[in-house]
GUBALUM-860558 format. One record per residue (C-alpha): residue number from 1; x, y, z. Coordinates in steps of 0.25 Angstrom, whole numbers. Each point is the difference from the previous one (the first is absolute). Example, Ala and Ser with C-alpha at 12.3 -4.5 7.8 and 13.67 -1.06 7.14 Angstrom:
% residues 2
<pt 1,<49,-18,31>> <pt 2,<6,14,-2>> 
//
This chain:
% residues 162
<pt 1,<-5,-98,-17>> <pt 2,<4,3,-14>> <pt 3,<13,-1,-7>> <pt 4,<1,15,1>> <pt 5,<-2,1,17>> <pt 6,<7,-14,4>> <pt 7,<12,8,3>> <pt 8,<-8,13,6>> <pt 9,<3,4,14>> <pt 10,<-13,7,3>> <pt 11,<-8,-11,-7>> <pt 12,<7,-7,12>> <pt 13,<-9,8,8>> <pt 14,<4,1,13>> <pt 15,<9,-11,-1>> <pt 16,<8,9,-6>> <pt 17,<-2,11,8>> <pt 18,<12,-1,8>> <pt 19,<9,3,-13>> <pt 20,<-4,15,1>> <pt 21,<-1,2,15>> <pt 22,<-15,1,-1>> <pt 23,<-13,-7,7>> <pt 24,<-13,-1,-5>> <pt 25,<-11,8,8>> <pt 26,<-13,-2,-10>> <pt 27,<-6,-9,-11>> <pt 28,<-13,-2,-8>> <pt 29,<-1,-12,-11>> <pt 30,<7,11,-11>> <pt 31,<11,9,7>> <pt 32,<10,-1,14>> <pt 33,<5,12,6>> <pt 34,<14,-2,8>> <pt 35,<5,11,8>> <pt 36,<16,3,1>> <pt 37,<10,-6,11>> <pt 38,<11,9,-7>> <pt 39,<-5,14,-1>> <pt 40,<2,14,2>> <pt 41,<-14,4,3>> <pt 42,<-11,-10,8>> <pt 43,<-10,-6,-8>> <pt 44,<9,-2,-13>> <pt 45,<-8,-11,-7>> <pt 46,<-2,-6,-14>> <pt 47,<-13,-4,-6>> <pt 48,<1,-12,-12>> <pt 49,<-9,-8,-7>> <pt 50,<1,-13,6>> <pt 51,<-3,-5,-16>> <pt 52,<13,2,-7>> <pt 53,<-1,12,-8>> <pt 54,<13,5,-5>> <pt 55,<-3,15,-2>> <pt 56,<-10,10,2>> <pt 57,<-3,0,-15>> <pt 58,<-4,-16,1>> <pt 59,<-9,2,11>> <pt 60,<-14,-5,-2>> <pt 61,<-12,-9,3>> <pt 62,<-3,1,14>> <pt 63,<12,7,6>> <pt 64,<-1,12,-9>> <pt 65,<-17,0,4>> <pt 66,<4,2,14>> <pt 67,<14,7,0>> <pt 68,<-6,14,3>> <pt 69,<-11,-6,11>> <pt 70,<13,-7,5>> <pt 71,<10,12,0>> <pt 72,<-9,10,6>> <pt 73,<-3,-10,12>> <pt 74,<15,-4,3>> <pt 75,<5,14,-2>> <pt 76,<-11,6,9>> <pt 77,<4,-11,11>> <pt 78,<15,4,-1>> <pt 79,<-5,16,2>> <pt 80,<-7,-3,10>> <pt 81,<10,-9,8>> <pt 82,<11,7,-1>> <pt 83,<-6,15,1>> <pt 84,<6,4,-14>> <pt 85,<-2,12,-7>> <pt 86,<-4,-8,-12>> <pt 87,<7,-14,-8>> <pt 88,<8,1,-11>> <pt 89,<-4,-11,-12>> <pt 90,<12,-4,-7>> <pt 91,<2,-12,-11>> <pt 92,<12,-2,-6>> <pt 93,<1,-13,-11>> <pt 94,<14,-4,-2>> <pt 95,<5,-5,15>> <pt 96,<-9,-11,2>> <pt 97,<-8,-7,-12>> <pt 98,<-13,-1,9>> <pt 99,<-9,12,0>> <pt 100,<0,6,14>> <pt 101,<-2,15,4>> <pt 102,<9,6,13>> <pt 103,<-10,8,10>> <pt 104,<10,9,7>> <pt 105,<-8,8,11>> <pt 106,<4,13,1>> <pt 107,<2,13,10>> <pt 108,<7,13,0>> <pt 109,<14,-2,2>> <pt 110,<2,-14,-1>> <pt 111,<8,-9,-10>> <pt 112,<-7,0,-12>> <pt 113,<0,10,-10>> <pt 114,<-11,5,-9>> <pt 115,<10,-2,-14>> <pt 116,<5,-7,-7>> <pt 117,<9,5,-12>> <pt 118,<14,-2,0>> <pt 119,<9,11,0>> <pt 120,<2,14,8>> <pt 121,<-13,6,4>> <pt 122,<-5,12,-2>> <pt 123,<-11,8,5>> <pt 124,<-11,8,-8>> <pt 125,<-9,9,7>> <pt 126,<-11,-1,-11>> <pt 127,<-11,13,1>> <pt 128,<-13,-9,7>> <pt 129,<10,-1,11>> <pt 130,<4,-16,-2>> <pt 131,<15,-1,-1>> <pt 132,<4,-11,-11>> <pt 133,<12,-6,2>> <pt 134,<10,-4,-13>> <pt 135,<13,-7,-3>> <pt 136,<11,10,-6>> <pt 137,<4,-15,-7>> <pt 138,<-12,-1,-4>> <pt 139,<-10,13,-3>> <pt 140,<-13,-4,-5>> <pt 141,<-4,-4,-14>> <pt 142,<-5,11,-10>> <pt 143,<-15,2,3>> <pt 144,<-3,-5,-14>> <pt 145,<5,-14,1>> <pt 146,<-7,-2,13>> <pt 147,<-13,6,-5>> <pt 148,<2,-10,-11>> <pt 149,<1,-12,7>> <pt 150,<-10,5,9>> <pt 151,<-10,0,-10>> <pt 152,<4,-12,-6>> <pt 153,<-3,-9,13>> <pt 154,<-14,7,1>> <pt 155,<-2,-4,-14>> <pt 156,<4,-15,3>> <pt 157,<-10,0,12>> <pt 158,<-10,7,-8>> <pt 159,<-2,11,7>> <pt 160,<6,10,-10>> <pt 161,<-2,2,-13>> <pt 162,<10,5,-10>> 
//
């Protein structure tokens, strides 16, 4: 273990399980997939590199080779077994130091919410029929700055030009 994940709880594996109320159900020699004991929906789990990888953005070798083979298998067995509409895929970075991504099954009318902005929502009923939700705290950026930014990652990746 490096200097960096001697005090990680998920490089504990699942030693360290028990410290979020979780219990591993899958592993292969890159990634482990615990599933929720304290939930509000069955099938709550949490993929992670078994490698300590901080964030997303330092995910390589290996792990980032199989991350979508890997996602798409665990999500599709979590659809499956707990007859939800769909999974939800969210990462957050600033809770836990140790890359790992919450799969929340998902039906009608159950815990979860298909949000995440802070503040009062509101509904738009766009014209192709989709309704967007918004924050009143927080309305969207002006069209220009997203476009820009937009463009700017597409270049990066070097899929657009400028």
């Amino acid at each position: 273990m490096s200097e960096s994940s001697a005090d990680c709880v998920i490089c504990r594996g699942p030693d360290g399980d028990a410290e979020f109320e979780r219990f591993q159900v899958w592993e292969d020699r890159h990634w482990r997939l615990t599933v929720s004991l304290a939930a509000e929906v069955p099938g709550f789990a949490y993929l992670e590199p078994k490698r300590h990888v901080p964030h997303i953005t330092e995910l390589d070798g290996p792990e980032a080779k199989s991350f979508g083979e890997v996602l798409a298998r665990t999500t599709k067995a979590l659809r499956e077994e707990t007859g939800a509409a769909l999974v939800y895929v969210y990462i957050f970075g600033d809770g836990v130091p140790h890359l790992h991504v919450h799969l929340a099954p998902h039906r009608a009318n159950d815990a979860l919410s298909s949000q995440m902005i802070r503040g009062e929502l509101q509904e738009e009923h766009l014209p192709s029929g989709i309704t967007r939700v918004v924050s009143a705290a927080f309305p969207p950026l002006p069209e220009s700055e997203l476009r820009r930014v937009g463009l700017r990652v597409g270049q990066r990746l070097g899929g657009i030009r400028m």
